[in-house]
C-alpha positions as CSV (number, residue, x, y, z in Angstrom):
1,X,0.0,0.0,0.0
2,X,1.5,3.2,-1.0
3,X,1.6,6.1,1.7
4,X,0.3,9.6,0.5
5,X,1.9,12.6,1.6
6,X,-0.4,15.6,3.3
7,X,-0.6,18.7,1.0
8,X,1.2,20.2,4.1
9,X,3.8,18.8,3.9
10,X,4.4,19.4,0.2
11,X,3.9,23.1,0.6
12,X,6.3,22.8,3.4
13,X,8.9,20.3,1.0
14,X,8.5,22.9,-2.0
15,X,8.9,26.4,0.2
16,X,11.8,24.8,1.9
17,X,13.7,23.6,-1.5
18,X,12.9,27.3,-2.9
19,X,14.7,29.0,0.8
20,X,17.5,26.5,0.1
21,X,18.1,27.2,-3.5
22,X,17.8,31.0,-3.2
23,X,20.7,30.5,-0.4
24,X,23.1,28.8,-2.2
25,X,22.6,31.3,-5.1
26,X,23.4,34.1,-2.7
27,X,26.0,32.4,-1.1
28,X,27.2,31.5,-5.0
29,X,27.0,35.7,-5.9
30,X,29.2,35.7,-2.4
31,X,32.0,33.6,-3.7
32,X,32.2,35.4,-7.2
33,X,32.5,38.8,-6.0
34,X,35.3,37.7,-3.6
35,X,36.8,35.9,-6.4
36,X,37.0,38.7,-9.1
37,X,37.6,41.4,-6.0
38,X,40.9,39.1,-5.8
39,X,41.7,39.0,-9.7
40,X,41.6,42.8,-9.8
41,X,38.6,43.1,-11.7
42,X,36.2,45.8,-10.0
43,X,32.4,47.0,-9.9
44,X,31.9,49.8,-11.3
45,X,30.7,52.4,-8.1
46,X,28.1,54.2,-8.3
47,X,29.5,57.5,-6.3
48,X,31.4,58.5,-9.8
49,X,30.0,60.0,-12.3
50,X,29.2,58.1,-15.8
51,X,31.6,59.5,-18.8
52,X,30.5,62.5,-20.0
53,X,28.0,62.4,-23.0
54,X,29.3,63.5,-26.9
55,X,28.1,66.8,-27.6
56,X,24.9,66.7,-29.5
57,X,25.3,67.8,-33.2
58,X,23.7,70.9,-34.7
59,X,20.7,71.1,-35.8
60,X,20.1,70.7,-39.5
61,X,19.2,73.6,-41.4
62,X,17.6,74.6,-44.9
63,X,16.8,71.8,-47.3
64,X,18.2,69.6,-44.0
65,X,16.1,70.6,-41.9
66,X,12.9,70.7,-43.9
67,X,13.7,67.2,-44.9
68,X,14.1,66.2,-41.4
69,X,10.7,67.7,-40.5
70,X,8.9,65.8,-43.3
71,X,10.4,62.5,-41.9
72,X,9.2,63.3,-38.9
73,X,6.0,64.2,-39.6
74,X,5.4,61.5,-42.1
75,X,6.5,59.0,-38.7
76,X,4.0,60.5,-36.4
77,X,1.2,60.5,-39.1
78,X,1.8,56.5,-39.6
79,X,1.9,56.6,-36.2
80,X,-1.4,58.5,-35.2
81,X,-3.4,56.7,-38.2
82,X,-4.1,60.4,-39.7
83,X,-3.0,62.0,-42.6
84,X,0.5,64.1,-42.9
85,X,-2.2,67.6,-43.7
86,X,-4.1,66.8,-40.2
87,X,-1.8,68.4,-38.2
88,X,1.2,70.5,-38.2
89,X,4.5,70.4,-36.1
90,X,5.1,74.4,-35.0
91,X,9.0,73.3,-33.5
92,X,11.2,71.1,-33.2
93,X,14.5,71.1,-30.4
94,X,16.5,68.2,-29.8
95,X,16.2,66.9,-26.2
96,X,18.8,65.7,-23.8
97,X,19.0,62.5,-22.4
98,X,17.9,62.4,-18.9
């Protein structure tokens, strides 16, 4: 006759295999950050500051720039589902990355 296990003690088989798992994986993270703090290699910190960006180009201008807007506005009209003569862009500035 075969013995049935209690859905206790399933719940209490499967939460205690998930503890044990996640504890060898930070004890695992542990060992690797000793190991590369030994070989020289290092984290990058978050107190410095990130490289500093390129500077953004110029703006094009003339046939550029009216090229440019006619991209642009042909991109949002797909977009949107409208036609490129339902609306009208009135500027156009390049933002910075935040």
């Amino acid at each position: 006759m075969a013995t049935q296990i209690s859905w206790w003690m399933v719940v209490l088989l499967g939460m205690g295999i998930v503890f044990i798992g996640l504890g060898l994986l930070v004890l695992l993270c542990d060992i690797l950050r000793v190991l590369l703090a030994r070989s020289g290699h290092k984290a990058p910190d978050a107190a410095q500051p990130a490289s500093q960006p390129a500077p953004a180009a110029a703006l094009p201008t003339g046939p550029q720039r009216q090229k440019l807007m006619a991209i642009i506005t042909a991109a949002i009209a797909e977009d949107l589902g409208q036609e490129v003569s339902g609306f009208r862009i009135v500027s156009f500035e390049r933002r910075t990355q935040a």
